[in-house]
C-alpha positions as CSV (number, residue, x, y, z in Angstrom):
1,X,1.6,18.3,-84.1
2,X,4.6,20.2,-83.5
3,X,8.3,19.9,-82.6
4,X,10.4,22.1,-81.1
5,X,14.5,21.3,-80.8
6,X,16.0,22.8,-77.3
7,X,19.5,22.5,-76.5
8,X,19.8,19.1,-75.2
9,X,16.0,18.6,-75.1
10,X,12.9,18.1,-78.0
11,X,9.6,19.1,-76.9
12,X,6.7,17.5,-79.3
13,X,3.0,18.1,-79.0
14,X,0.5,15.7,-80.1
15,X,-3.6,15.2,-79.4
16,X,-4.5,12.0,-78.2
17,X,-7.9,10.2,-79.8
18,X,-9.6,11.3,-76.2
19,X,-8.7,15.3,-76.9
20,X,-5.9,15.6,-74.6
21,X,-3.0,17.2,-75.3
22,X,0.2,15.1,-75.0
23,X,3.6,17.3,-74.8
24,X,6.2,14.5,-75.1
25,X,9.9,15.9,-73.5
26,X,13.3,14.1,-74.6
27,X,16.3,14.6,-73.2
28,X,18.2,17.1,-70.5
29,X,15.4,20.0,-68.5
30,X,17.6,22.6,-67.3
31,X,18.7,26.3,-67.5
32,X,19.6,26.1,-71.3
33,X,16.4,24.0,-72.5
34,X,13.7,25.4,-70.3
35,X,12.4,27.7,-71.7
36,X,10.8,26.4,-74.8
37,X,9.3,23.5,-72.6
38,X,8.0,26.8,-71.0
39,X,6.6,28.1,-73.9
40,X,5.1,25.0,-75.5
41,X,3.1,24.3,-72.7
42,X,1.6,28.0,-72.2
43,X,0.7,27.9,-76.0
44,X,-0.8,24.5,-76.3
45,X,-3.0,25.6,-73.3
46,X,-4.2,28.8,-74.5
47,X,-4.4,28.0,-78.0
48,X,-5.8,24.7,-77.7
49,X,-7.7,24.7,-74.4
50,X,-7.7,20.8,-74.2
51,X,-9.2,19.6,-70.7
52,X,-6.1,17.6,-70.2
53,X,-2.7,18.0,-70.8
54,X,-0.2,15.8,-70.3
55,X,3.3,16.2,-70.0
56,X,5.4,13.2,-70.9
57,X,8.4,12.6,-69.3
58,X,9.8,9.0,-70.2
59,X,12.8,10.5,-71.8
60,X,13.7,12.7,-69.8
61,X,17.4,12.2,-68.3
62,X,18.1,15.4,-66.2
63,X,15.5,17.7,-64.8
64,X,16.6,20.7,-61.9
65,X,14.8,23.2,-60.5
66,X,14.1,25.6,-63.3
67,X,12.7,22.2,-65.1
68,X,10.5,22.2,-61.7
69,X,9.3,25.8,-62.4
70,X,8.3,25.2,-65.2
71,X,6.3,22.2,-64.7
72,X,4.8,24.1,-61.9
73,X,4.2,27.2,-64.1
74,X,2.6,24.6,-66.3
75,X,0.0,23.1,-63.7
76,X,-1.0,27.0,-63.1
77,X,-1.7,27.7,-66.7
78,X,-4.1,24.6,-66.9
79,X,-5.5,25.0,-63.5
80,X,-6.5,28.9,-64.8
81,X,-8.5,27.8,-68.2
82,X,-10.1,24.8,-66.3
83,X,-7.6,21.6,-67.8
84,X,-6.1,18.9,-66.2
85,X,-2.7,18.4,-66.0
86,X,-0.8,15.5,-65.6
87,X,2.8,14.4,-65.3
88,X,3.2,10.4,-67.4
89,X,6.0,8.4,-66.5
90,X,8.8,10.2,-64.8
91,X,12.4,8.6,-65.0
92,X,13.1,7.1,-61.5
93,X,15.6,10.4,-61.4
94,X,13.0,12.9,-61.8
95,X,10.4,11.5,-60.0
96,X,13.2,11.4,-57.0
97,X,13.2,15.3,-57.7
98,X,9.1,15.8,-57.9
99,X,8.9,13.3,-54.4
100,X,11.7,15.4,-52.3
101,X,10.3,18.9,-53.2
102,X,6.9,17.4,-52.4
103,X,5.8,18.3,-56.1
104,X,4.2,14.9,-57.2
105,X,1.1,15.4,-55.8
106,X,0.7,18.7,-57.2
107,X,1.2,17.5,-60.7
108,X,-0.1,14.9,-60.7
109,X,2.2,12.0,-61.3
110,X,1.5,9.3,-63.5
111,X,3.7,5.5,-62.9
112,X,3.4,2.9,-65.3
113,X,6.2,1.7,-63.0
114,X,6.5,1.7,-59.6
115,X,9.6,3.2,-57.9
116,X,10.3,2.4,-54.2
117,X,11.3,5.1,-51.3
């Protein structure tokens, strides 16, 4: 649906057969890319109003805690218009970040592999 280039990051949106939204995110989540992850999710939500979104995170090499944020300020925004939102596949890095800050839960983290500790 749409692409948008960030720094070291590209955020794409696409709907799935089922309705939900799918934002896909490649590459590095930190103080310089942020913000458009930011933004795409917020508009995807409120313009689209899916009843699930789901952030994909395969690709995603480096998150920090502004990437966290915004995840977070993601989960509000759906939780405010009534959508699910979902975390798929986290890189063993990142979903070490989302376990230690006690955030996977929260976002509810998709595996389609399991990681141990």
């Amino acid at each position: 649906m749409g692409e948008v280039a960030m720094g070291g990051a590209v955020v794409t949106t696409r709907r799935q057969v089922d309705g939900a939204m799918v934002v896909d995110v490649r590459g590095s989540l930190d103080a310089a890319t942020v913000e458009s992850l930011r933004a795409t999710l917020l508009e995807t939500l409120h313009r689209d109003r899916p009843t699930v979104v789901i952030v994909d995170l395969t690709y995603v090499t480096f998150m920090d805690s502004v990437g966290l944020r915004a995840l977070v300020a993601g989960q509000r925004a759906a939780q405010e218009i009534g959508s699910r939102f979902q975390l798929r596949n986290p890189s063993e890095f990142v979903h070490r970040q989302l376990r230690v800050t006690g955030l996977t839960e929260l976002l509810g983290v998709s595996l389609s592999r399991h990681f141990g500790g």
